[in-house]
N, C-alpha and C positions, 0 to 999 in steps of 0.2 A: 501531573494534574490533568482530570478528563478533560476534553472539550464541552462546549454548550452547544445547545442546539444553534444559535446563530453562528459562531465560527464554524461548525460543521457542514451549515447553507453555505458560507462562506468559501470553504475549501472546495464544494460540489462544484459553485460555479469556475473557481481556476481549473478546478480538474475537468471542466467538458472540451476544453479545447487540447489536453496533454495526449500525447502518443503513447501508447503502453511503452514502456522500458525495459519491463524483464517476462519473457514470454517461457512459459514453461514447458518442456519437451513431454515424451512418454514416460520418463519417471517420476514426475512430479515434480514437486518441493524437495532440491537435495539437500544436504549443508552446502554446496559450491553455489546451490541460486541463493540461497539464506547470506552468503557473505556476499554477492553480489548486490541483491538486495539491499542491504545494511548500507554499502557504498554509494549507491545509489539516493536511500534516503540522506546519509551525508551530505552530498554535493546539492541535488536535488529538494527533499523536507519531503514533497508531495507526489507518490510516484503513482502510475496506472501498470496494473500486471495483468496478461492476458492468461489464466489459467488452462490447464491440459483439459482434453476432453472425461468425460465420466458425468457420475450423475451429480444430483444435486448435495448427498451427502462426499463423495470422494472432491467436490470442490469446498466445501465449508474444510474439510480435513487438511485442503493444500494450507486456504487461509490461517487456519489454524497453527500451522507449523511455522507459517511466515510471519506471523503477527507476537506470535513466540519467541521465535528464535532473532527478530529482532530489535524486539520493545517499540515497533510501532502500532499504532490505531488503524482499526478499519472504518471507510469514512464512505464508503459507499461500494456496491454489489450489484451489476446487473449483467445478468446470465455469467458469462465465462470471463467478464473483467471485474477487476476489484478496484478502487481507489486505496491505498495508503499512506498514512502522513506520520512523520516521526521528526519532532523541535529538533535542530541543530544547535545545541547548546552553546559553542563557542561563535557560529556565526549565525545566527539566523537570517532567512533568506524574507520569510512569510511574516508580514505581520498583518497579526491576527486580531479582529475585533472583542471587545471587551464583551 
């Protein structure tokens, strides 16, 4: 189910105080940061990821991969960090405004 634009203000604001979590080396988006990743959303719902250096297209391509490969949303972008959030079905952490 998409988000609305108020739960998406919503998550901006818990995500301004979070630490990035999964920091991307010189090779990008592997599959071993992609299951990290996943874990992360798991335990976590709402994670920040610091992406690798490149330009503006070689970053939209990390997110791409990672938003992919682990059925979460991207919920916000500024320069080399991304926000993402992904429901924990069995336990959810976030509750989210209507």
């Amino acid at each position: 189910m998409p988000l609305t634009p108020s739960q998406i203000r919503y998550l901006r604001g818990l995500a301004h105080d979070v630490k990035p979590v999964v920091l991307l080396g010189n090779k990008g988006a592997t599959e071993a940061v992609v299951k990290e990743l996943g874990q992360a959303l798991d335990i976590h719902e709402l994670v920040k990821v610091k992406l690798s250096g490149g330009d503006k297209q070689e970053r939209q391509a990390q997110i791409d991969v990672l938003t992919g490969g682990t059925g979460a949303e991207t919920i916000h972008q500024i320069g080399h960090i991304v926000v993402l959030f992904r429901r924990n079905a069995d336990e959810p952490r976030i509750a989210l405004p209507r």
